[in-house]
One Martini backbone bead per residue (centre of mass of N, CA, C, O) as a GRO file, in nm:
protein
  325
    1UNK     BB    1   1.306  13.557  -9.425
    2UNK     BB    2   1.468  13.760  -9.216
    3UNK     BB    3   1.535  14.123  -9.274
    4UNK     BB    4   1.810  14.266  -9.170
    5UNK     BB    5   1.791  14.555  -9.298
    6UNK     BB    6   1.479  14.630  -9.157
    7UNK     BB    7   1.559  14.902  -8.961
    8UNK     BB    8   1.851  14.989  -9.021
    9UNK     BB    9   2.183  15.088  -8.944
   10UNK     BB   10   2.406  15.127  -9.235
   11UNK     BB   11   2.763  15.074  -9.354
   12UNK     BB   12   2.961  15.192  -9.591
   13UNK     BB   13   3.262  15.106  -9.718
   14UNK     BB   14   3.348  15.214 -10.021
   15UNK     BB   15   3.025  15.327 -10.109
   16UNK     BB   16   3.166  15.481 -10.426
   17UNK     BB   17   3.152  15.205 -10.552
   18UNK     BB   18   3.033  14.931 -10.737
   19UNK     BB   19   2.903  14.837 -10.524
   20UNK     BB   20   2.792  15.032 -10.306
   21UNK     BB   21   2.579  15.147 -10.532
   22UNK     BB   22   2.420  14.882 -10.588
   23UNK     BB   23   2.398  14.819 -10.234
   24UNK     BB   24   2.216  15.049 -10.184
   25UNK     BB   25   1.987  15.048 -10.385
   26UNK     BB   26   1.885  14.813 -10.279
   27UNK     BB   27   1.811  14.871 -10.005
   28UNK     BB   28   1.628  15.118 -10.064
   29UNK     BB   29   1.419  14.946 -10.241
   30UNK     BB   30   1.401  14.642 -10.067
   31UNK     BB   31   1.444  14.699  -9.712
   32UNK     BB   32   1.398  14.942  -9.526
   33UNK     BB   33   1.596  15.132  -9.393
   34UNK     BB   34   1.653  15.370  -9.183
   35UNK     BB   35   1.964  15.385  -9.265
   36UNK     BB   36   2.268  15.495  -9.499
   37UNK     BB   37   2.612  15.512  -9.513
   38UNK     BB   38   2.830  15.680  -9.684
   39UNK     BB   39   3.151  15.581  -9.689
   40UNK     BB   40   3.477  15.810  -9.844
   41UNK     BB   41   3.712  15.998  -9.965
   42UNK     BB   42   3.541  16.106 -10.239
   43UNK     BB   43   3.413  16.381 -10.257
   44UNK     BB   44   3.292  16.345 -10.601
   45UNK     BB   45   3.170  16.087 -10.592
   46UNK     BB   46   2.965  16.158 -10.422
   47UNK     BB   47   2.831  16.416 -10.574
   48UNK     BB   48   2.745  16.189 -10.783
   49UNK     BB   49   2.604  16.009 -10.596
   50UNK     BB   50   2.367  16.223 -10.497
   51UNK     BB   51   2.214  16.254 -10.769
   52UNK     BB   52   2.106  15.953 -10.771
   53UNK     BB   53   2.120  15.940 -10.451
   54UNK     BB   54   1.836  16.123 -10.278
   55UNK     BB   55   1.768  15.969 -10.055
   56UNK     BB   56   1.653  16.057  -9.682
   57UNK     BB   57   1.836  15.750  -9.597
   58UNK     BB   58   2.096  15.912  -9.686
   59UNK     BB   59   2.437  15.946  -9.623
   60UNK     BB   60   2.736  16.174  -9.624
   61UNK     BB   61   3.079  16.052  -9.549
   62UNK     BB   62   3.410  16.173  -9.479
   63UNK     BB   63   3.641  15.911  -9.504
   64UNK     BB   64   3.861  15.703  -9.348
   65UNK     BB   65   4.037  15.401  -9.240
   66UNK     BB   66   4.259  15.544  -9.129
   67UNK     BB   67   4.063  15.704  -8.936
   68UNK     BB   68   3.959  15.666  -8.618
   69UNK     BB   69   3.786  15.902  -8.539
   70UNK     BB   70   3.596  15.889  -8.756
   71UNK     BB   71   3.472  15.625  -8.735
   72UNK     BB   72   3.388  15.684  -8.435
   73UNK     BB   73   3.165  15.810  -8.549
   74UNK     BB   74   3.043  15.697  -8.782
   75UNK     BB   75   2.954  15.418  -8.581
   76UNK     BB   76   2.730  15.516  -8.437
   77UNK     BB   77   2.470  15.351  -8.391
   78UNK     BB   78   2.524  15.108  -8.543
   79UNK     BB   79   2.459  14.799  -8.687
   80UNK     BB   80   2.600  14.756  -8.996
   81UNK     BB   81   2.871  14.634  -9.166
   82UNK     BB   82   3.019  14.698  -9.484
   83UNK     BB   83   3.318  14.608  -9.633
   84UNK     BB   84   3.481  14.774  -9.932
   85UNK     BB   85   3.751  14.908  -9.843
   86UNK     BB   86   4.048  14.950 -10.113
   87UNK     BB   87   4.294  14.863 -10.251
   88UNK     BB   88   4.282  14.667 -10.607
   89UNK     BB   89   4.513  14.734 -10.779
   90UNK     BB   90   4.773  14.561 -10.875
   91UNK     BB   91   4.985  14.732 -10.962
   92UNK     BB   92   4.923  14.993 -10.707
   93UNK     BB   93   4.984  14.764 -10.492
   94UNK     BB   94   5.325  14.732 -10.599
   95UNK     BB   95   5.432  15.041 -10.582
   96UNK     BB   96   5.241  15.085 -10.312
   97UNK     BB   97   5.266  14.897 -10.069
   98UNK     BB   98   5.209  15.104  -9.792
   99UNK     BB   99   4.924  15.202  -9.894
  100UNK     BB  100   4.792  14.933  -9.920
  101UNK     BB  101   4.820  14.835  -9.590
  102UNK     BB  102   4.695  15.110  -9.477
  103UNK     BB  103   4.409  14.991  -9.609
  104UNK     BB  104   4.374  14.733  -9.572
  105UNK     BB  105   4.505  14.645  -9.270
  106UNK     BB  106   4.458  14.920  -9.098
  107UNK     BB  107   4.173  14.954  -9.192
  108UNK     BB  108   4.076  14.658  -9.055
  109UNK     BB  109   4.169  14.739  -8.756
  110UNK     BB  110   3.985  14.961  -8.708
  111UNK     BB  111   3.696  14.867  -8.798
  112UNK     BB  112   3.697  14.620  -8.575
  113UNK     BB  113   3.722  14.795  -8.344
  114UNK     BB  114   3.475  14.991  -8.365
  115UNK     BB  115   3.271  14.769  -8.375
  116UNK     BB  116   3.322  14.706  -8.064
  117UNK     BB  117   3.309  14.979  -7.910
  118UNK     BB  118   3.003  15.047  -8.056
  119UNK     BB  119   2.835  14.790  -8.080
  120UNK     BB  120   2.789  14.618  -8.356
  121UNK     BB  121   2.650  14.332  -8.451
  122UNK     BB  122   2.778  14.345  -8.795
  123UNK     BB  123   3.055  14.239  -9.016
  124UNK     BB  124   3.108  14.253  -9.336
  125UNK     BB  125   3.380  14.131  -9.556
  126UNK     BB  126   3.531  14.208  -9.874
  127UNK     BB  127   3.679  13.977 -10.105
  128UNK     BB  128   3.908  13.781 -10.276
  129UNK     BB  129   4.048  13.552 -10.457
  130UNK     BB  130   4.355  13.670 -10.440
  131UNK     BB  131   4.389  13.571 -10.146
  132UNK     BB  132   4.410  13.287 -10.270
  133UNK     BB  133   4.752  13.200 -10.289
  134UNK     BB  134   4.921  13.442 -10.320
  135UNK     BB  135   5.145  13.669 -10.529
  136UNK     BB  136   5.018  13.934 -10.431
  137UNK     BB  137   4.972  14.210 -10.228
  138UNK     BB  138   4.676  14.238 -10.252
  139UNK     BB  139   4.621  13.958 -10.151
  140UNK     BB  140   4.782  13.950  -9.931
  141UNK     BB  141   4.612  14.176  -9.769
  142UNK     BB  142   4.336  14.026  -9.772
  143UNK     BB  143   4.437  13.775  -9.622
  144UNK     BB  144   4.516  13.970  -9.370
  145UNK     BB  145   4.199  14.027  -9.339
  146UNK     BB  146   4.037  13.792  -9.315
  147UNK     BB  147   4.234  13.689  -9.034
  148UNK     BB  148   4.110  13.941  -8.885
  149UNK     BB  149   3.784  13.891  -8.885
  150UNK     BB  150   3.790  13.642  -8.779
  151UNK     BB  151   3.960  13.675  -8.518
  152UNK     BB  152   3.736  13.887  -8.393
  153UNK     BB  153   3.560  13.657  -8.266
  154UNK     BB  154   3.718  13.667  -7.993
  155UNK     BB  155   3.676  13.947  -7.889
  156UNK     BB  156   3.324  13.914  -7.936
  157UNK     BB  157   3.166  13.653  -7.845
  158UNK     BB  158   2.853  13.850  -7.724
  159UNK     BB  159   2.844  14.070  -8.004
  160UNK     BB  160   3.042  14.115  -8.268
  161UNK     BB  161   2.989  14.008  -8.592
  162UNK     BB  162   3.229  13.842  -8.797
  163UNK     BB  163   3.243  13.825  -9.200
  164UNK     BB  164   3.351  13.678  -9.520
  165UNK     BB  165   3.332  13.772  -9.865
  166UNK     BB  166   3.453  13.546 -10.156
  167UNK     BB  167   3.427  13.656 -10.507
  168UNK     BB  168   3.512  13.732 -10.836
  169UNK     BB  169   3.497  13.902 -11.106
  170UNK     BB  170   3.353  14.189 -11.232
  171UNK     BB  171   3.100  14.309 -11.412
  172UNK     BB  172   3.143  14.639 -11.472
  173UNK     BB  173   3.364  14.738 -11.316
  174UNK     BB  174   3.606  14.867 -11.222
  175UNK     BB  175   3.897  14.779 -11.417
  176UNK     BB  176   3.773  14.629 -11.602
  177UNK     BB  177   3.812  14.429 -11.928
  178UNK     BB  178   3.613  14.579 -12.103
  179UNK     BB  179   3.681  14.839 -12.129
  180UNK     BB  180   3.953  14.748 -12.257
  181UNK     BB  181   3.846  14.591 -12.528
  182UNK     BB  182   3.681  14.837 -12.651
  183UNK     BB  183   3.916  15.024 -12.701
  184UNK     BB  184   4.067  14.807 -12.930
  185UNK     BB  185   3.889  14.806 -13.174
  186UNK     BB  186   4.035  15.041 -13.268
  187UNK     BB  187   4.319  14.884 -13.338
  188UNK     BB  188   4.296  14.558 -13.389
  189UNK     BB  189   4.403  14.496 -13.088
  190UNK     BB  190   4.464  14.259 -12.873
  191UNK     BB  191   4.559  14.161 -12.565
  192UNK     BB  192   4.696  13.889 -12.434
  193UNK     BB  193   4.854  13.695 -12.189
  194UNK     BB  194   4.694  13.447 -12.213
  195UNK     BB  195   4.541  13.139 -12.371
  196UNK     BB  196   4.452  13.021 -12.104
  197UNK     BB  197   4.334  13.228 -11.918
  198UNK     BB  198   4.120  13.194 -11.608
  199UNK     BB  199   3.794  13.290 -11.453
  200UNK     BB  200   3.530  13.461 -11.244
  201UNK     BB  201   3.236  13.544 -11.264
  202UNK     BB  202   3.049  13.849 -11.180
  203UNK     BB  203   2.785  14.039 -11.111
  204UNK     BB  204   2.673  14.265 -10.936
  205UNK     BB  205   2.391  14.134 -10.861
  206UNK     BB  206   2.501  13.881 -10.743
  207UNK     BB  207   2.682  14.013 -10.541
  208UNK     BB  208   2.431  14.115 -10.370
  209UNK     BB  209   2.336  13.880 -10.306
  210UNK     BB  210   2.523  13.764 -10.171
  211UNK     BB  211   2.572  13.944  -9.964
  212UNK     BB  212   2.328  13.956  -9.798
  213UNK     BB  213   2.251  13.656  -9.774
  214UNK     BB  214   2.478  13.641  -9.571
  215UNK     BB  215   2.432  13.866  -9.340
  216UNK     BB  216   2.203  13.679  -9.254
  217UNK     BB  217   2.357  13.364  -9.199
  218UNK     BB  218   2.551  13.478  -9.022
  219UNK     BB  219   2.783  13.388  -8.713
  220UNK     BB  220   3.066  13.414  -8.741
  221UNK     BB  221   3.358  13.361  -8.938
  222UNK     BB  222   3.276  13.301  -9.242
  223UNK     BB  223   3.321  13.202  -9.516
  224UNK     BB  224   3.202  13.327  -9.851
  225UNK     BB  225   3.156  13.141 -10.165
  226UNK     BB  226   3.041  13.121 -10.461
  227UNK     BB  227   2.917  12.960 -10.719
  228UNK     BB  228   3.104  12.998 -11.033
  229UNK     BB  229   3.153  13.090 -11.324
  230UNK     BB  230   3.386  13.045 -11.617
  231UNK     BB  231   3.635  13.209 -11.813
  232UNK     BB  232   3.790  13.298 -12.137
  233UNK     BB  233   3.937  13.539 -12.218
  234UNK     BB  234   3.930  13.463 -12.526
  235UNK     BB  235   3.628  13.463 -12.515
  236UNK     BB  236   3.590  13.744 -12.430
  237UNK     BB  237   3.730  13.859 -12.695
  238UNK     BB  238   3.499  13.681 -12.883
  239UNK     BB  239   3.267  13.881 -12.771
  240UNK     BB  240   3.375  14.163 -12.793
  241UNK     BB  241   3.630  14.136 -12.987
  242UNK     BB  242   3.643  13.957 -13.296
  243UNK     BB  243   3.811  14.138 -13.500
  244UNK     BB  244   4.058  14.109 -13.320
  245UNK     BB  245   4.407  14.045 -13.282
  246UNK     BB  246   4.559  13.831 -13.089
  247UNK     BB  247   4.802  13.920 -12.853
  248UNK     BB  248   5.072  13.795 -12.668
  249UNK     BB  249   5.208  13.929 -12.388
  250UNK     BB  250   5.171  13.806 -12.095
  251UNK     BB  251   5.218  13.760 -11.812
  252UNK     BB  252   5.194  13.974 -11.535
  253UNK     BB  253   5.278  14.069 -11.267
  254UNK     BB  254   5.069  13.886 -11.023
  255UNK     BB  255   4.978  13.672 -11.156
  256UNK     BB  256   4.737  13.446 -11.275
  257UNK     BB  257   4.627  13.225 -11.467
  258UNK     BB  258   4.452  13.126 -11.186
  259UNK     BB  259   4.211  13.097 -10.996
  260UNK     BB  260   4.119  13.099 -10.646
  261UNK     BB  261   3.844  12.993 -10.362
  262UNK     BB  262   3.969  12.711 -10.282
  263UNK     BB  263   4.162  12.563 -10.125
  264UNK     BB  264   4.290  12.306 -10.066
  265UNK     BB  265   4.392  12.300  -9.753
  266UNK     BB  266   4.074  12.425  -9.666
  267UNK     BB  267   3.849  12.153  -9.707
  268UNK     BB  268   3.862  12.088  -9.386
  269UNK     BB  269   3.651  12.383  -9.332
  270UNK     BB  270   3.451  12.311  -9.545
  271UNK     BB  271   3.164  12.357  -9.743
  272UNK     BB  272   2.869  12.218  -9.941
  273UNK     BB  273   2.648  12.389 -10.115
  274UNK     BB  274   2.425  12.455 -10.377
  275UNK     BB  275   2.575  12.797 -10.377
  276UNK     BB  276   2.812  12.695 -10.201
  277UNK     BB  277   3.060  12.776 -10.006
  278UNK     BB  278   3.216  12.723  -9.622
  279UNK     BB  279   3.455  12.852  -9.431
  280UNK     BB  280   3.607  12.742  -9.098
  281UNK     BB  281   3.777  12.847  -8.930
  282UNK     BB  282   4.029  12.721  -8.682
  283UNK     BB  283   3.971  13.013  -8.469
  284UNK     BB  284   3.779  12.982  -8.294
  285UNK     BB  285   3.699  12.973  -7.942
  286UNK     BB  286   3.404  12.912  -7.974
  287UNK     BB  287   3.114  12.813  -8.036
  288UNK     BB  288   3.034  12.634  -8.371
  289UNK     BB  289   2.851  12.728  -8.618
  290UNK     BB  290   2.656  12.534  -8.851
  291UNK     BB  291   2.519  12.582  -9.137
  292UNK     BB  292   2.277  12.433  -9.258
  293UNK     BB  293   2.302  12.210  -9.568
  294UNK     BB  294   2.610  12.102  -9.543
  295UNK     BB  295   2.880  11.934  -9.655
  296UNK     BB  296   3.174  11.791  -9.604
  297UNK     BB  297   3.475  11.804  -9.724
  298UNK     BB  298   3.713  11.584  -9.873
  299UNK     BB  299   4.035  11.523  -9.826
  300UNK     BB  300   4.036  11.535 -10.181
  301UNK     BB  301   4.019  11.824 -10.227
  302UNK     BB  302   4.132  12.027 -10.533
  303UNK     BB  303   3.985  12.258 -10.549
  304UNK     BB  304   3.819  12.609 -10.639
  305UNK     BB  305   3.884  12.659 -10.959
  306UNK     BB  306   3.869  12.830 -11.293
  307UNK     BB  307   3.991  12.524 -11.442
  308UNK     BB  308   3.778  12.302 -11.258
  309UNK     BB  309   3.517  12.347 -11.345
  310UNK     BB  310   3.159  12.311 -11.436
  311UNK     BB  311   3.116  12.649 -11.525
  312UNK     BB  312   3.056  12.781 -11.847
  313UNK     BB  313   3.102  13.078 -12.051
  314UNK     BB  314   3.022  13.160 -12.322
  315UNK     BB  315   3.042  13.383 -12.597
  316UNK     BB  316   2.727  13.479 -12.561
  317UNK     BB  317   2.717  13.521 -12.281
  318UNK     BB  318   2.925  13.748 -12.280
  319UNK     BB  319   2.813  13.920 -12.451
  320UNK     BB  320   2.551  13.975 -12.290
  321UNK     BB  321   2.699  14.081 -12.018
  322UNK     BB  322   2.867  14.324 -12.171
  323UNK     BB  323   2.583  14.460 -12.272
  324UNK     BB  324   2.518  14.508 -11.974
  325UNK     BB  325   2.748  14.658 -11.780
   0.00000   0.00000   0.00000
């Protein structure tokens, strides 16, 4: 397979978070990059990330996707864009939703304008579960930037392609559930929101190999959805913290039971691979090109949820990822 990302140069936005750092680290140890640029708002994490990552072919650039013109330079030149940043704690878009939408919304409109303005190759937006049948802000404002990133593909048909990666709770990201479950220790008693409550889980080098081969794959236009693990919340309480009480405090606003990673309505659009499904919304307007290997889902497909999957891990299983994360 030809390496899409050596000798060019890629610039990552929201560079400075959990995804960014490990997927530069990767790029630059394995890829063989002309160029990497982290894109981020945060002057510390930079300093801090720049101590650790002082290879000379990271650049750190301190902008946001809310500024047009500062994309406007920073895409210069550039070949491959993976777009990361967001805002995405789901109470904090919940109290600020205008700072999330100019975030998520607008900020990714201005991101697909400059790839276009600037004729980057390809353009990858990193999205979530929570897109799928949204009931909170931040789902909501990732969904309206998946059909933002999806439908750039009719503004661009001879030039910039753009594709979305969807795919859920991220093991030892910042905000995981991890490190909140390890602090509970202390007092012995664990909060679980419900006792039914599962998700899907990835590791960051899964999240990180899963983006790559995505990149390489894409033609523009495609949902791409990795097939995970799910688990039960009370699993991983009792794989952190097995001693602590566990005490049912209620579903939170914006939560839901399960996640969702292809609704049932999507069916008619997706494909399933051996370790992926990929859905091709039927907003393109030029030739789809459809990735070989794939069967189309049949009409009666009931959705890829967190609790009608296939694969489960057990409580040894996540006791492992989580001494790992």
């Amino acid at each position: 397979m030809k390496d899409i990302f050596k000798g060019k140069v890629v610039l990552v936005t929201g560079g400075t978070g959990s995804f960014g750092k490990k997927f530069i680290s990767r790029l630059v140890d394995k890829h063989e990059p002309k160029k990497v640029i982290v894109f981020s708002r945060d002057e510390m994490k930079q300093y801090e990330m720049r101590k650790k990552f002082n290879h000379p072919c990271i650049r750190y650039l301190i902008g946001d996707v809310r500024d047009v013109e500062r994309l406007h330079r920073a895409f210069h030149n550039v070949d491959i864009v993976v777009h990361a940043a967001a805002i995405k704690i789901v109470p904090t878009a919940e109290y600020n939703p205008f700072e999330a939408i100019k975030t998520n919304v607008i900020g990714a409109e201005n991101v697909i304008n400059m790839a276009i303005d600037n004729n980057i190759d390809r353009v990858l937006a990193l999205s979530t579960d929570k897109a799928a049948n949204p009931i909170n802000l931040y789902g909501a404002t990732k969904l309206c930037s998946e059909k933002m990133f999806l439908a750039a593909n009719n503004y661009s048909p001879e030039g910039t392609i753009f594709s979305v990666v969807r795919y859920g709770n991220v093991v030892g990201s910042r905000g995981s559930v991890i490190p909140f479950f390890n602090e509970c220790k202390a007092k012995g008693v664990v909060p679980i929101t419900h006792e039914g409550m599962t998700r899907f889980w990835i590791t960051l080098d899964q999240g990180v190999d899963f983006v790559v081969n995505s990149t390489n794959d894409m033609n523009g236009g495609e949902i791409f959805i990795p097939k995970l693990p799910s688990m039960k919340v009370t699993d991983l309480a009792n794989a952190i913290c097995p001693e602590c009480k566990q005490e049912i405090v209620g579903i939170r606003p914006g939560e839901k039971l399960h996640e969702t990673m292809v609704p049932a309505d999507d069916g008619i659009y997706t494909y399933e691979y051996e370790e992926r499904y990929v859905t091709y919304p039927d907003v393109i307007c030029h030739e789809r090109k459809i990735i070989p290997g794939g069967k189309k889902l049949e009409l009666d497909f009931d959705g890829y949820r967190s609790d009608n999957n296939d694969q489960w891990l057990s409580v040894d299983e996540l006791k492992k990822m989580a001494e790992n994360a």
